[in-house]
C-alpha positions in Angstrom: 115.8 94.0 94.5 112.6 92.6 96.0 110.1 94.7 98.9 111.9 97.4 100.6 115.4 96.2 99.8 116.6 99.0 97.8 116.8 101.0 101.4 119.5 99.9 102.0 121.4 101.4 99.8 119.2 105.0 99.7 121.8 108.1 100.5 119.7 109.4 103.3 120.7 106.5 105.4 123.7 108.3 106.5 121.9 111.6 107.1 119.7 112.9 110.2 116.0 111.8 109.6 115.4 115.6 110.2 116.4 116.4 106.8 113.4 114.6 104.9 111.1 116.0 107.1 111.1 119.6 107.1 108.8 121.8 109.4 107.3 125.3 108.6 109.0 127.3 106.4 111.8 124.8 105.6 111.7 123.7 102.1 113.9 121.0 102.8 116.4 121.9 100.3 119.3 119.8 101.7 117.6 116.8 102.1 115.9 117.2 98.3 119.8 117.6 96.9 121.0 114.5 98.8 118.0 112.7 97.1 118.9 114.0 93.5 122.1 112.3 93.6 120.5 108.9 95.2 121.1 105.6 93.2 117.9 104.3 94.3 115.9 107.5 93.7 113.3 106.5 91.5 112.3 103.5 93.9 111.9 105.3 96.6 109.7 108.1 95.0 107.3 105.1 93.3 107.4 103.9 96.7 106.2 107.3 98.0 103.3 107.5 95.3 102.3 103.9 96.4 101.8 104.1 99.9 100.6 108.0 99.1 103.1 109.7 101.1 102.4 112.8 102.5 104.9 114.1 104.9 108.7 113.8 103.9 111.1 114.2 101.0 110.8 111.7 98.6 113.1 111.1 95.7 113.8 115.0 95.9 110.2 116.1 96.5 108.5 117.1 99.3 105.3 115.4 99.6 103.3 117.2 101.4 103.3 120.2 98.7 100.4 118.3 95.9 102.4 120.6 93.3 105.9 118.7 94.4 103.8 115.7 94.4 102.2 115.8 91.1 106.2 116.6 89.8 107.3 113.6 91.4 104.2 111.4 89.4 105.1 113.5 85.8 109.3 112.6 86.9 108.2 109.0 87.2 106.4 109.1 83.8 102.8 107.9 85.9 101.3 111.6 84.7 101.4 113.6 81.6 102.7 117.6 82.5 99.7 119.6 82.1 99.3 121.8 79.0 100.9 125.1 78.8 100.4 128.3 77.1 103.5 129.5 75.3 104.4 132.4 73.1 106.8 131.0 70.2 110.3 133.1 70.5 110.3 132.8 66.5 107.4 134.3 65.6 105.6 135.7 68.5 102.3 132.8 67.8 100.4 131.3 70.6 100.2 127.6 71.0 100.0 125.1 73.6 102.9 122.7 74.7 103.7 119.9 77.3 106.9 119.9 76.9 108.3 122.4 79.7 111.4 122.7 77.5 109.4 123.9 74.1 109.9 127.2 73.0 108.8 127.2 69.3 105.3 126.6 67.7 104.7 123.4 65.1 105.0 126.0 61.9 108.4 126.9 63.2 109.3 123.3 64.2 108.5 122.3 60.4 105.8 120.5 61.7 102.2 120.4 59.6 98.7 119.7 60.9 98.0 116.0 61.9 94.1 115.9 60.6 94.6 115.7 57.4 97.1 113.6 57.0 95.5 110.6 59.0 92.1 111.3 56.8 94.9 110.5 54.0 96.3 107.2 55.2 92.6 106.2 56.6 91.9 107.0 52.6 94.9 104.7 51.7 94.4 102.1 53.7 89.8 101.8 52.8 89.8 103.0 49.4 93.6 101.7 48.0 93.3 98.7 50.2 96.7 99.5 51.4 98.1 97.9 54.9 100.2 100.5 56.7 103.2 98.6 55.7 102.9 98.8 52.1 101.8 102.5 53.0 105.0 102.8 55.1 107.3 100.8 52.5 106.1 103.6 49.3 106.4 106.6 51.3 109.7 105.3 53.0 108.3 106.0 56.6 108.4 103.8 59.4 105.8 101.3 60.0 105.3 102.3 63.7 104.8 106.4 62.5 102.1 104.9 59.5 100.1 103.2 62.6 100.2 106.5 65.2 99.1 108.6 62.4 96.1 106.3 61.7 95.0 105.6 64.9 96.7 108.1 66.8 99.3 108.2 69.3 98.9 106.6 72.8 99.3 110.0 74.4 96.5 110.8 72.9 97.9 114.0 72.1 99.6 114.0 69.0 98.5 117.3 66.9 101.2 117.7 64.8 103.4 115.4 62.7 107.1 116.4 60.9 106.6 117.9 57.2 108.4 115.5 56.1 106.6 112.6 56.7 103.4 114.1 55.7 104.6 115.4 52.5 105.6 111.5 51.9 102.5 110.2 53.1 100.2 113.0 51.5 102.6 112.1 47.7 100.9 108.7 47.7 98.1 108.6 45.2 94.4 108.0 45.9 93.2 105.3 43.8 90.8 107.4 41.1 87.1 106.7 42.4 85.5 109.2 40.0 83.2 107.1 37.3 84.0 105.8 33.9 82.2 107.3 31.5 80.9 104.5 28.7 81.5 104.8 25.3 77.9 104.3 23.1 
């Protein structure tokens, strides 16, 4: 579909223009549930972000609420949902998510500590002279994991990594830098 094409096949196109356009106290709830079952729904909401829309119902959001808004940008995958503070329901720890959905800290998830395990392949990769395929290839771990956990993820916010794979990564052996001493 090229332009604007795709509304002409958008739901609300057999509904009263009323309905995306709520006044006062109406939250617009009719028009938001028409727009949740829309087959164009995502075009018309990046359509709505482009030309900064303010006033209606877009792609089930109404957009002029900036919380609605900034839901509709973090639906479309344009913004990351921002951190949370969550008590884990396993063992009652604090920790910080952005996943809406997470209910359980890293120790619980069997994850380990990030850190120390990219100082590790870092290690591998300077002081074995290891490429992260060879380092993914003897630890049997994807290439693609090997080259997040050096250089990080393109979030940016990877803190945590499966036990697993760091157990894996962390079994590969530093070559043995300490001197030799010489025999007289």
């Amino acid at each position: 579909m090229t332009n604007l094409q795709w509304r002409d096949r958008a739901d609300c196109r057999s509904h009263p223009s009323e309905l995306w356009f709520p006044i006062g106290n109406d939250t617009g709830e009719t028009g938001k549930k028409i727009c949740r079952g829309c087959p164009v729904r995502e075009a018309c909401g990046r359509e709505a972000i482009r030309v900064r829309e303010t006033h209606s119902i877009a792609a089930g959001f109404r957009c002029s609420d900036p919380a609605e808004r900034q839901e509709l940008r973090i639906w479309l995958g344009l913004d990351s949902p921002p951190r949370e503070s969550r008590t884990c329901i396993q063992c009652r720890k604090e920790f910080t998510t952005r996943n809406q959905r997470r209910r359980t800290c890293p120790d619980c998830r069997d994850q380990v500590a990030l850190a120390p395990v990219t100082r590790h392949v870092r290690r591998l990769r300077d002081e074995a002279r290891l490429t992260y395929r060879a380092i993914a290839l003897r630890a049997q771990v994807s290439a693609s994991s090997v080259v997040k956990i050096a250089n990080g993820h393109p979030d940016g916010d990877w803190q945590h990594v499966a036990r697993d794979v760091a157990d894996r990564l962390l079994a590969l052996p530093l070559p043995d830098t300490t001197p030799k001493a010489k025999i007289a």
